[in-house]
N, C-alpha and C positions, 0 to 999 in steps of 0.2 A: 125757618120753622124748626123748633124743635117740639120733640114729642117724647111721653114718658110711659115706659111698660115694666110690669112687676109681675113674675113668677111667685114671687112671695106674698105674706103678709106686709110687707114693708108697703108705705104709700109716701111721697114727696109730700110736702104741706109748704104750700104757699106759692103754686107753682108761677104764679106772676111774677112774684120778686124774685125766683132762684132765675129762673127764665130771663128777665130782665138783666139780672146780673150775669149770667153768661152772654146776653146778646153785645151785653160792654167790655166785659176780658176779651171776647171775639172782636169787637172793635178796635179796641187797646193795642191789640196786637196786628194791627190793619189789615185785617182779614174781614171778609165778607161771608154771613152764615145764607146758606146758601138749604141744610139738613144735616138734622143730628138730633140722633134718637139715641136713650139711653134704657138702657134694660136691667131691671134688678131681678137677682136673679139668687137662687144658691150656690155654695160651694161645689156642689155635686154637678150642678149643668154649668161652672162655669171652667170645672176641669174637664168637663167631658170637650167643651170651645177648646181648650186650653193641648190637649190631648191630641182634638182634629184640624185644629187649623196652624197649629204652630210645633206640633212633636212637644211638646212639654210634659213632663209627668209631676205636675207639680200644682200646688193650691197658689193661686194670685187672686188679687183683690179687685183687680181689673185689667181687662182687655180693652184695647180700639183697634177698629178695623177703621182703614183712611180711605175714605173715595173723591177726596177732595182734588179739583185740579185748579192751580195757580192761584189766587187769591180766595178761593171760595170754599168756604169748609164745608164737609158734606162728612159724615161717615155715623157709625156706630159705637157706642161706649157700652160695653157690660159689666157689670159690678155685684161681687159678690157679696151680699147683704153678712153676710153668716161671717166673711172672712173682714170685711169693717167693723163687723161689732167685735171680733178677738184683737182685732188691732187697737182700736180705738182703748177698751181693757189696758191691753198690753202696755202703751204709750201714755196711759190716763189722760187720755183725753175726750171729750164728749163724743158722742156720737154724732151725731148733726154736724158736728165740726169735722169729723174723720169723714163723714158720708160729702160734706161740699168739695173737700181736699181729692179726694177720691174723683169726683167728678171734673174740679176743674184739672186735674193731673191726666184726663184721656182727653179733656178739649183741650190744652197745649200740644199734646203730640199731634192732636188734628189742625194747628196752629207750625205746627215744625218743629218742636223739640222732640229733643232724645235723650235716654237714660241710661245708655248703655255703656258709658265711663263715668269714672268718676266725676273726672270734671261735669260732664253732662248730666249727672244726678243732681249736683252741689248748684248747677242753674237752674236746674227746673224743680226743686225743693224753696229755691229761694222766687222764682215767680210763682209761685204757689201761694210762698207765702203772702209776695205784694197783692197776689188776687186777693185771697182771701180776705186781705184787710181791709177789701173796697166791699165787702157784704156788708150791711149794717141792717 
């Protein structure tokens, strides 16, 4: 099941086919979706997350929290609507495209990756990219 919440103006469109296409990178990855709910949110509640659950002082674009046990994903994604639209800018790239990137980069970590070396950026930048080219 996945499920979608917006603190914002922001609203997902086309929730079958994003939904759908996550239910298959979650297969891809021979994981079983078990829950995962994603939250849009602003910059300001997602540092205030960012602040309380991790010591961060810092603006990100997204958080996951993992409750997943052994092959079954389960957890939470929050995502800073306000910090994907600067990014998206910043990189010129669409938005809608920076907002999927965005998403499927907190369902791999709920899949097992990690970004915290290079090498591990340079993998999970590059399945990003293979997901993302299965949207159509």
């Amino acid at each position: 099941m996945i499920k979608y919440f917006s603190s914002t103006d922001f609203v997902i469109n086309d929730k079958p086919h994003i939904t759908s296409w996550i239910e298959g990178v979650i297969n891809k990855e021979s994981r079983l979706l078990e829950k995962l709910v994603f939250n849009f949110c602003s910059d300001e509640s997602l540092l205030k997350i960012n602040k309380e659950f991790l010591n961060h002082d810092t603006l990100t674009d997204v958080i996951t929290f993992d409750y997943s046990s052994s092959k079954a994903v389960s957890g939470e994604v929050f995502i800073s609507v306000d910090r994907v639209r600067e990014n998206a800018k910043e990189f010129h790239q669409d938005f809608n495209n920076e907002i999927k990137r965005v998403m499927i980069h907190g369902v791999l970590h709920l899949c097992g990756y990690n970004d915290k070396t290079a090498k591990d950026k340079a993998l999970m930048s590059d399945m990003e990219n293979r997901h993302l080219a299965f949207f159509s």
